[in-house]
C-alpha positions in Angstrom: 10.8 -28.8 11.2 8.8 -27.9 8.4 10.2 -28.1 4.3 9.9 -24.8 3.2 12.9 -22.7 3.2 12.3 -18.8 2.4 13.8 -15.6 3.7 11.1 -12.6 3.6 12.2 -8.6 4.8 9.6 -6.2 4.7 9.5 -2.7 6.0 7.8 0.6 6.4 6.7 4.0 8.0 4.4 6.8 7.9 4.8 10.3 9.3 1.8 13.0 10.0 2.6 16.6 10.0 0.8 19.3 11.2 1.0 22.2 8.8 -1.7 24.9 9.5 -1.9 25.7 13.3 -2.0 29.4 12.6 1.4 30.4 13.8 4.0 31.7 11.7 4.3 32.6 8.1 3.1 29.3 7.0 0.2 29.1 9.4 -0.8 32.6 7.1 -0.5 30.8 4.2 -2.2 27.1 4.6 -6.0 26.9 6.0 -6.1 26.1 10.0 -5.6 22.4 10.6 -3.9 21.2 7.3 -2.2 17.8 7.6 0.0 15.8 5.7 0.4 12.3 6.2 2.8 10.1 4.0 3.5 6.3 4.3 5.8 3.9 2.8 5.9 0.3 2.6 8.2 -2.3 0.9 9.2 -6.3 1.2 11.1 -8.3 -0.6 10.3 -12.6 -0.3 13.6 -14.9 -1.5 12.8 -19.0 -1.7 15.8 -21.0 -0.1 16.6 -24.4 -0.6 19.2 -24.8 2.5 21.5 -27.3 0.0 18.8 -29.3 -0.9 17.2 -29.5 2.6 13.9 -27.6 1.4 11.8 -28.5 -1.6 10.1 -25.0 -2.9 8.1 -27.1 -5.8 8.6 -26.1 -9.4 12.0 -24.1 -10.1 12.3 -23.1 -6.3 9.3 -20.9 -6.5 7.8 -19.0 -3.2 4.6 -20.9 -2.0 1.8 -18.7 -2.8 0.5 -18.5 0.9 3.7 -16.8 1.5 3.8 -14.0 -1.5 3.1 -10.5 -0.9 -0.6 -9.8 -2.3 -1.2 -5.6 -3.0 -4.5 -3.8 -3.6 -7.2 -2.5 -1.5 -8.1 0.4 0.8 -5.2 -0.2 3.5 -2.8 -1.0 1.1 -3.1 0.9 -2.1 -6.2 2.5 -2.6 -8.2 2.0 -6.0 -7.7 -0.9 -6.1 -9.5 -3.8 -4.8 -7.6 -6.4 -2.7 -4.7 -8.3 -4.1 -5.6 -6.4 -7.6 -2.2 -5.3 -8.7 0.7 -8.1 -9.5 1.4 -11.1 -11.6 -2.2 -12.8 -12.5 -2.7 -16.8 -13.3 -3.4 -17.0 -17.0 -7.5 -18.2 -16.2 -9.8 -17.3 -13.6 -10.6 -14.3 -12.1 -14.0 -14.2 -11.3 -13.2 -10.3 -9.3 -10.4 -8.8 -11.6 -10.1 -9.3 -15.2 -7.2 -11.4 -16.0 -7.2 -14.2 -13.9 -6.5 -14.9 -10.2 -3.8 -12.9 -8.1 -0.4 -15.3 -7.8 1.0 -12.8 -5.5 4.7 -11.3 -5.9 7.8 -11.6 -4.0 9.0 -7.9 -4.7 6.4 -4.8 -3.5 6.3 -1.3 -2.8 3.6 0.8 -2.1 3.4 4.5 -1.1 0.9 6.9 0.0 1.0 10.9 -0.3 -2.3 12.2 1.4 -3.6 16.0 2.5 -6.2 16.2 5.2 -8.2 19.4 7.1 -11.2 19.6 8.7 -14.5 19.9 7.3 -14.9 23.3 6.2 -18.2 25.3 6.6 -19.7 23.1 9.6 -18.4 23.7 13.3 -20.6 20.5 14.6 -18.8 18.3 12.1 -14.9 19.9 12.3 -15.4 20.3 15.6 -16.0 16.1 16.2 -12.8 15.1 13.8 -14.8 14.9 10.4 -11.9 15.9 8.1 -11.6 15.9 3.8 -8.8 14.2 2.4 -7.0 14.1 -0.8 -4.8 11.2 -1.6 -2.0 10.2 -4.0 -1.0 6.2 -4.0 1.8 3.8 -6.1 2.7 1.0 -6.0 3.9 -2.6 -7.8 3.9 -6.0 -7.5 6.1 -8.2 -9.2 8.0 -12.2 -9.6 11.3 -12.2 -8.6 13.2 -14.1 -11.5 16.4 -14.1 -10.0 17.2 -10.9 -10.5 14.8 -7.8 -10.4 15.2 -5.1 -13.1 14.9 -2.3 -11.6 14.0 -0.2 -14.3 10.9 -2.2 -15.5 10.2 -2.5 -11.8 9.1 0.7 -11.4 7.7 1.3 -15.1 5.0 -1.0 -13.6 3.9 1.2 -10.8 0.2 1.8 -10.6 -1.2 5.2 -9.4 -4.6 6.3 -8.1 -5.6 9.6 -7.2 -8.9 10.8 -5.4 -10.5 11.9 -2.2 -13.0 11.1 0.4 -13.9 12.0 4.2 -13.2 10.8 7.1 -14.0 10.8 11.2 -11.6 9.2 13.8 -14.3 6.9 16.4 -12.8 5.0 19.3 -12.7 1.8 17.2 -10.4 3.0 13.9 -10.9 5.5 11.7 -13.8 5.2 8.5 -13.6 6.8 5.6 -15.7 7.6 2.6 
C-alpha cells in the first residue's frame, strides 16, 4: 500500500450539433453545414490523511504529480501547456512567472462554430472546415475552502479561429 491518501473527481462532456442542413426555417437562415460544438470539463483533487495513516508532506498538500495542470490546444486553447494556475515563485524558463505547481480545483469550457470551407468544392468536399472558438477556464489551490466568487473572477478567456480537416488518425487544425 502506498502513503499517499487523496480523493480526485473529475468530469466532463461535449455535444456537436448540426445546425445548417437546409431544412426548415433555420436551415434558411444559417449557411449549409454549420456546426456547433461545446465541451465542458471540471475536477476537483482533496489530500486525505486517513487519521494519520498517509503523510501528504507540508500542511497535507496534494503531490504535484497528482494536481490538475490546464493550458494548451486540447485543454484550453491560447494557452500553452500547464500555462494557467498557481506558479512557483522562480523559474519558468516557458511562461513568465515561474513554473506551473498545478491546482486541485479546474474548469475549463469550450464554445466553438464550425462549416465547411467556403468557396472550394475540392476542399469542403474532403472535410476541410473553418472554425471559430471561445475558451475559459481556471486553475486554482484549494485552501480548505474554495471561494467561489474569486474562483471564477480568475477565469481566463481566449478567442480566435483556425481550420481544420478530419484524417483517419485525429483531427489537425490550424
Amino acid at each position: 500500500p502506498g502513503d499517499v491518501g487523496f480523493l480526485k473527481c473529475w468530469s466532463g462532456g461535449s455535444i456537436h450539433l448540426p445546425l445548417g442542413d437546409g431544412g426548415g426555417l433555420l436551415g434558411r437562415l444559417v449557411p449549409r453545414g454549420l456546426s456547433l460544438h461545446s465541451a465542458y470539463h471540471c475536477g476537483m483533487i482533496k489530500s486525505l490523511s486517513f487519521g494519520g495513516l498517509c503523510n501528504n508532506g507540508v500542511g497535507n498538500m496534494t503531490n504535484l504529480s497528482d494536481r490538475y495542470y490546464v493550458g494548451g490546444p486540447h485543454q484550453l486553447r491560447g494557452f500553452v501547456p500547464a500555462g494557467i494556475g498557481p506558479r512557483a515563485d522562480t523559474g519558468g524558463a516557458s511562461v513568465p512567472g515561474g513554473d506551473s505547481v498545478g491546482g486541485d480545483v479546474y474548469y475549463t469550457a469550450t464554445g466553438m462554430l464550425s462549416v465547411p470551407f467556403p468557396g472550394n468544392n475540392f476542399l469542403s468536399n474532403n472535410g476541410v472546415r473553418l472554425f471559430g472558438f471561445a475558451n475559459a477556464g481556471t486553475l486554482t489551490g484549494l485552501d480548505n475552502a474554495v471561494n467561489v466568487s474569486s474562483f471564477f473572477r480568475s477565469t481566463r478567456v481566449a478567442v480566435g479561429g483556425g481550420i481544420s480537416i478530419g484524417l483517419p488518425l485525429g483531427r489537425a487544425e490550424a
